[in-house]
Steps between C-alpha positions, in 0.01 A plus 500: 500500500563148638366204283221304592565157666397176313274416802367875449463452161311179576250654749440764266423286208254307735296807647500641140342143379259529748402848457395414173288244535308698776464766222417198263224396731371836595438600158349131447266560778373836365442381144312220616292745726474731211356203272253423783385846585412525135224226516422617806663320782721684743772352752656752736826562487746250622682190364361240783113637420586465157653116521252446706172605259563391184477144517150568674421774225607322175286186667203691508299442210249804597741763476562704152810275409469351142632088442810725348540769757487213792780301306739844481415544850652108552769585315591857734464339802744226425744699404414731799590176710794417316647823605414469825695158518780672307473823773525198773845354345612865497440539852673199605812621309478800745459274804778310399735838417314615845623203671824430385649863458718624830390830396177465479461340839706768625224739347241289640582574832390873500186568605228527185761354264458125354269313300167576502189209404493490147244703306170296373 
């Protein structure tokens, strides 16, 4: 079996980093759903619904949310956007791979292969 290349190794290392913070952010997303749908307040699936609401939701002062809850709630969603910057930085290492690799723009020019919009 042939050993990986260091620029294989590399684009590895980057997709793996990026897979897990999407994992990070996914289970994020459902434990601050989770905490939510226990008081009562329910956001459909989806990250962007979810960024979206919560600022609106830990705002509202009518809603079951205790002083303490709404501060946790602060606290999840910036981390929540923290990963999303970090999720953006991994993405532009894979543009920048993308871009710069003769192989991958080889790849790219098969029909259905190449970089898709990144996942929000």
């Amino acid at each position: 079996m042939p050993l990986k290349t260091v620029e294989s190794q590399d684009i590895q290392a980057i997709h793996g980093l990026r897979s897990r913070l999407i994992k990070e952010r996914t289970a994020l997303g459902n434990q601050i759903r989770g905490l939510l749908a226990e008081r009562g307040i329910v956001i459909v699936q989806g990250i962007t619904k979810l960024r979206k609401r919560l600022p609106t939701i830990v705002e509202d002062l009518e809603n079951k949310l205790t002083p303490l809850s709404r501060e946790v709630m602060r606290e999840l969603y910036e981390e929540l956007i923290a990963l999303d910057e970090r999720i953006a930085r991994a993405d532009g290492m894979v543009q920048r791979v993308f871009t710069q690799s003769a192989a991958c723009q080889k790849l790219a020019q098969v029909e259905g292969i190449g970089l898709r919009p990144p996942f929000v």
